[in-house]
C-alpha positions as MATLAB code, in Angstrom:
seq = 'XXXXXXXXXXXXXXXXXXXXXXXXXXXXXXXXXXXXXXXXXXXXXXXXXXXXXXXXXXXXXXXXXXXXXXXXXXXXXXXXXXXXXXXXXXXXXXXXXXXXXXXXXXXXXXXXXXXXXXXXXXXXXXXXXXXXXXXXXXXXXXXXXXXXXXXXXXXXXXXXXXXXXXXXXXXXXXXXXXXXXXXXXXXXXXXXXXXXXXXXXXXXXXXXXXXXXXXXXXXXXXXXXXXXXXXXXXXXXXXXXXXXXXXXXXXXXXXXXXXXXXXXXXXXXXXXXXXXXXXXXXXXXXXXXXXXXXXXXX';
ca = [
    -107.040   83.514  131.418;
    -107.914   80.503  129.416;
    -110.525   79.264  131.879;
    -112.133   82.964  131.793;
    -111.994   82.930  127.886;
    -113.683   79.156  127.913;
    -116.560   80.187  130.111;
    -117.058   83.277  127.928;
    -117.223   81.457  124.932;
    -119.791   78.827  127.137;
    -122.144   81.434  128.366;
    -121.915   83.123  124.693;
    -123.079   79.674  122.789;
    -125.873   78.951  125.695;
    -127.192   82.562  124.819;
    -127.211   82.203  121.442;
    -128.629   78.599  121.477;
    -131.380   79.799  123.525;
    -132.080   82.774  121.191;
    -132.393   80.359  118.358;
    -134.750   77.846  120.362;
    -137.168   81.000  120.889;
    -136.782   82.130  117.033;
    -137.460   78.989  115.710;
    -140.564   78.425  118.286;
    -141.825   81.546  117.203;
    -141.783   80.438  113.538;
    -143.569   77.690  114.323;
    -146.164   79.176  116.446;
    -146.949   81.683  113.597;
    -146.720   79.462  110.800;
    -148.694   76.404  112.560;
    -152.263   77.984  113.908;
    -152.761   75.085  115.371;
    -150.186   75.239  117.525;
    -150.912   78.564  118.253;
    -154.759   77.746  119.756;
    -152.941   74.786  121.445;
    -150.404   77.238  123.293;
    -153.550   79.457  124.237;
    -155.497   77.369  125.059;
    -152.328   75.925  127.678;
    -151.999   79.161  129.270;
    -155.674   80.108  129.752;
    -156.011   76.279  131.714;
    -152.422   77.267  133.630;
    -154.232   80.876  134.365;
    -157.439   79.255  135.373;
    -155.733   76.227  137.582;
    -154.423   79.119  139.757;
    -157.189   81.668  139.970;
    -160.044   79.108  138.655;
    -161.372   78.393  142.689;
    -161.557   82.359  143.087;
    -163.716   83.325  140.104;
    -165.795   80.332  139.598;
    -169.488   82.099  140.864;
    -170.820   79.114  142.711;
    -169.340   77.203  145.355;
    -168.106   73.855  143.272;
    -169.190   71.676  146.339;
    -172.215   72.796  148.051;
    -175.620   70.856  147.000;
    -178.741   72.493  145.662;
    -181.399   70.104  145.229;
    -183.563   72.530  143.966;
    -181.550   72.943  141.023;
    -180.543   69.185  139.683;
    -179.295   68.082  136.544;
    -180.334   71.500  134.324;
    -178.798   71.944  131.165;
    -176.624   74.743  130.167;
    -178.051   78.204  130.867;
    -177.786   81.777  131.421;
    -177.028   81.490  134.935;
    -175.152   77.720  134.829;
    -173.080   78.307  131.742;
    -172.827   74.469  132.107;
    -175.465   73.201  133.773;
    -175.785   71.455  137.325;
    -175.285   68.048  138.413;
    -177.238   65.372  139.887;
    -176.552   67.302  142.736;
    -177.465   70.267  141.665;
    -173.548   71.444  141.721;
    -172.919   74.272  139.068;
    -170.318   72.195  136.550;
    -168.792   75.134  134.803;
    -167.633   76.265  138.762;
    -166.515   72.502  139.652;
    -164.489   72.446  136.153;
    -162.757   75.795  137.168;
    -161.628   74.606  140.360;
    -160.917   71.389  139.004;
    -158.141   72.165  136.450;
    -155.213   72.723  139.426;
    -156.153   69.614  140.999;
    -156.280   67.755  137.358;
    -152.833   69.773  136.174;
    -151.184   69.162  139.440;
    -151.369   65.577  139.526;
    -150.104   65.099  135.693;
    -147.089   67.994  136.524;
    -145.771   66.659  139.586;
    -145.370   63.049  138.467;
    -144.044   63.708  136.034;
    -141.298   66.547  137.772;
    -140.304   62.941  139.856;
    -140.407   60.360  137.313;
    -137.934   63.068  135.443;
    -135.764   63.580  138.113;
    -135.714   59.557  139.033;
    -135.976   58.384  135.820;
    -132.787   60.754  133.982;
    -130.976   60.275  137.548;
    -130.902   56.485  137.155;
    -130.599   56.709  133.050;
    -127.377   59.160  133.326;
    -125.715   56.882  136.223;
    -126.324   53.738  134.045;
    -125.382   55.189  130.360;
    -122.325   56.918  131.931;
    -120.507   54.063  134.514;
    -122.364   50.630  132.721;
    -120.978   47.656  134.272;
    -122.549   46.495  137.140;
    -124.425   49.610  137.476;
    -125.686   49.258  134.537;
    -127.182   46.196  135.017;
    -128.549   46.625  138.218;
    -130.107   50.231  137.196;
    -131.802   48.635  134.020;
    -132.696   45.238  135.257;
    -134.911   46.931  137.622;
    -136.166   48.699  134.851;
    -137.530   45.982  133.380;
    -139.089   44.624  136.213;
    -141.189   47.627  136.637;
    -141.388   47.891  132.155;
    -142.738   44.276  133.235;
    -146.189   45.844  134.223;
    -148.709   47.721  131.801;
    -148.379   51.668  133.228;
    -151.412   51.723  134.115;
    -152.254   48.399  136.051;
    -148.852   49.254  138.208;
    -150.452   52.744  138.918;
    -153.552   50.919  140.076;
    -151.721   48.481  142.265;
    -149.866   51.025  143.952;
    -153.085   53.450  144.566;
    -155.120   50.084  145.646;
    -152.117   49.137  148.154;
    -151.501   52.766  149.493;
    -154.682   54.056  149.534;
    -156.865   56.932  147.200;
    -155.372   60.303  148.122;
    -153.724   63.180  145.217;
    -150.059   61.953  147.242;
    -150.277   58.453  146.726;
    -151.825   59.221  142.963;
    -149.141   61.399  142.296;
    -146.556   58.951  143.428;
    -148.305   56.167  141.481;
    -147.846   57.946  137.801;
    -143.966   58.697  139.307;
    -143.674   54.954  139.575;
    -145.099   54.619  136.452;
    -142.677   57.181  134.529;
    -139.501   56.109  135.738;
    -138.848   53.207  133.604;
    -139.072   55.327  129.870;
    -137.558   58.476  131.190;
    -134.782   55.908  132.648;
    -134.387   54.291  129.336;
    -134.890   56.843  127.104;
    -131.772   59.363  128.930;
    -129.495   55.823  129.221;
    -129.665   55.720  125.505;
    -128.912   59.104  125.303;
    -125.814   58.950  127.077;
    -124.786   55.992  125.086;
    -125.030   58.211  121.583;
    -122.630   61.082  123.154;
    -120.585   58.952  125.898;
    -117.701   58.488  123.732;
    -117.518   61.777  121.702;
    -114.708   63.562  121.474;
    -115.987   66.306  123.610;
    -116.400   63.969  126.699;
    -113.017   62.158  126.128;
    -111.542   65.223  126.004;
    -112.754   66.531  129.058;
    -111.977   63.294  131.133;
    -108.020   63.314  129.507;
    -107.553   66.363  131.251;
    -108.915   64.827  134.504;
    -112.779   66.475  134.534;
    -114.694   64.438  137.352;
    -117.959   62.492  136.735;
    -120.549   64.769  137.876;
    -118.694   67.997  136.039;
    -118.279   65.935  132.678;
    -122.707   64.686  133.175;
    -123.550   68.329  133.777;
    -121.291   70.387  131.563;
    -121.056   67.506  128.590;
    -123.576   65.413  128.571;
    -126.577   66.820  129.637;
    -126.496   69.759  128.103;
    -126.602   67.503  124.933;
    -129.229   64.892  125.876;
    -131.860   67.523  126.740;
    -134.045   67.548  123.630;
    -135.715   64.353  123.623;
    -135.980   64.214  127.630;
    -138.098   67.896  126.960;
    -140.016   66.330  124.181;
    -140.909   62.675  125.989;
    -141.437   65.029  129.153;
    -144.491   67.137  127.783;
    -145.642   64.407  126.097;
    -145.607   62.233  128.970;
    -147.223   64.789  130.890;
    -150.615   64.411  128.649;
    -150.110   61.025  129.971;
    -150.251   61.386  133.567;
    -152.980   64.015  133.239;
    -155.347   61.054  131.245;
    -154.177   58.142  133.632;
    -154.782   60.558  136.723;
    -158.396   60.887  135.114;
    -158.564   57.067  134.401;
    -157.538   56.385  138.429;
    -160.009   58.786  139.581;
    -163.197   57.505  137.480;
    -162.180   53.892  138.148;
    -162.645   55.437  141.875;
    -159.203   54.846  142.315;
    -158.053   58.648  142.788;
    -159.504   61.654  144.300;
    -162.748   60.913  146.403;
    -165.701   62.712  146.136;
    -167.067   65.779  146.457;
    -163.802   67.153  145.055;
    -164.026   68.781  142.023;
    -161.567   66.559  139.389;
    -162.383   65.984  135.977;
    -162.005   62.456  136.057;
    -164.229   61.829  138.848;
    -166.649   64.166  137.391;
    -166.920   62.058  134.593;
    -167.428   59.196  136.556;
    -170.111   60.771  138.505;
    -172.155   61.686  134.998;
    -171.758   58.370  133.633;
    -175.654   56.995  134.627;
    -176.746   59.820  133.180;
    -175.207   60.393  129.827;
    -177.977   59.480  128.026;
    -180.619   61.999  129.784;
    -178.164   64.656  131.139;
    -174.789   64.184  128.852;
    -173.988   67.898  129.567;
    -173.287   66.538  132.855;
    -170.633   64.491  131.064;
    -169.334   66.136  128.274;
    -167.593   69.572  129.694;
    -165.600   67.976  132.205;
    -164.695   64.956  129.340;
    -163.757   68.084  127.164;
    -161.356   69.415  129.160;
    -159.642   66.091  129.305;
    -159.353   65.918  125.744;
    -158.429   69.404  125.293;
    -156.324   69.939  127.565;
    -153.929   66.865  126.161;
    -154.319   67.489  123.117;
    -153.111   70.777  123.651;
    -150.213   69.254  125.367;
    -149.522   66.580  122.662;
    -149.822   69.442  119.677;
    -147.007   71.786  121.595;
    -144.731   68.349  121.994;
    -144.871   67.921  118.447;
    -144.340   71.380  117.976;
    -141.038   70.923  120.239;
    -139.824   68.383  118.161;
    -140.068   70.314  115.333;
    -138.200   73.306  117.082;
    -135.902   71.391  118.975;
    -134.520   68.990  116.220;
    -131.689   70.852  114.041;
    -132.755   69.690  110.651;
    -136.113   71.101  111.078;
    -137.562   73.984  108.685;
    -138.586   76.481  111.244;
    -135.252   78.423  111.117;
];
């Protein structure tokens, strides 16, 4: 009867700390417009990354040399390419290449990084020690000059990319959730739950995770901006995706000789970019706001 009562009571606080999370997001996002255009502006690149390849009205690969470098018009909404590519169809179908890469590494750093941060924080010792010295050794190494040595050692494909800014992620999501643990290890929530005999991986996922999440969330969607602008940086180094794929990195790349004739050529897929992490960066901040219990948006 107790037990029933105690998951009751559980599953009645995780409702009601969820309903508050949306209220005070939706406080935000009304009082903040600039959150607001950076949420929009999110979903229409999430809508476009899926459907972008099926509605863009020119095939984003296929040449047409009778058409090279023209500037924005009626019928190229952003002009062609040196190659006479329509960009405005090559940015469409470029956003779930660009997205994918920056989600995805960061999904494994997460799971790697708070894996190895929780087992550390929680046993310490020699685990500990072992977890975090390794850490450092990767910490050791500017982000991205490790994500170039690994992409330079296993070759230039979206995998080995993807696995690169993983590589690159583990070490602050690792730190950051260690840390974490270490503020709510010895609470008396967690000591109570181990007096009565609670094992390890019920007292991580019922205890402490539950109250570690916030900053992971926030470092998470920031570090997602991140990876999307070092997966750009790889591929115009020519370092990431090769050519003729449409990915806003290398499309910036491939406009570079021309910005000073053609800089249309450059500037819509550099836009993205800088949209799209902005956007990314403003709804982090926005999390933070939402997400930290002293805020104002109740």
């Amino acid at each position: 009867m107790a037990t029933t009562t105690a998951r009751l009571l559980s599953i009645s606080e995780t409702l009601r700390t969820r309903k508050t999370f949306r209220t005070r997001f939706f406080n935000r996002v009304t009082r903040n417009y600039t959150t607001l255009f950076a949420l929009l502006f999110l979903i229409l690149i999430a809508v476009i990354a899926v459907i972008g390849p099926s509605i863009a009205p020119f095939d984003p690969i296929r040449q047409n040399y009778n058409n090279v470098n023209i500037p924005p018009n009626t019928t190229h909404w952003f002009g062609t390419d040196n190659f006479g590519r329509d960009i405005f169809s090559r940015v469409l179908s470029g956003a779930y290449l660009s997205l994918s890469i920056g989600i995805f590494s960061v999904v494994i750093g997460l799971f790697v990084g708070v894996t190895l941060g929780v087992l550390a924080g929680f046993f310490g010792g020699l685990i500990d020690e072992l977890i975090m010295r390794s850490v450092d050794v990767l910490l050791a190494f500017p982000g991205i000059l490790l994500a170039i040595l690994i992409v330079s050692i296993l070759g230039s494909t979206v995998t080995n990319v993807i696995f690169a800014l993983a590589i690159f992620s583990i070490p602050t999501f690792a730190r950051l959730t260690r840390s974490a643990v270490l503020s709510v290890r010895f609470l008396d929530y967690v000591l109570a739950a181990q007096s009565i005999g609670a094992r390890p991986p019920r007292i991580i996922n019922f205890h402490i995770l539950p109250n570690i999440v916030s900053p992971i969330i926030v470092y998470s969607t920031l570090r997602m901006a991140t990876a999307i602008l070092s997966g750009a940086t790889l591929s115009f180094l020519g370092l990431g995706v090769s050519p003729p794929t449409p990915e806003w990195g290398l499309m910036v790349s491939a406009g570079l000789p021309f910005l000073r004739t053609h800089p249309h050529i450059i500037f819509f897929p550099g836009a993205a970019i800088f949209l799209t992490v902005l956007s990314i960066n403003l709804i982090g901040d926005a999390l933070r706001d939402v997400l930290d219990p002293k805020g104002k948006y109740d």
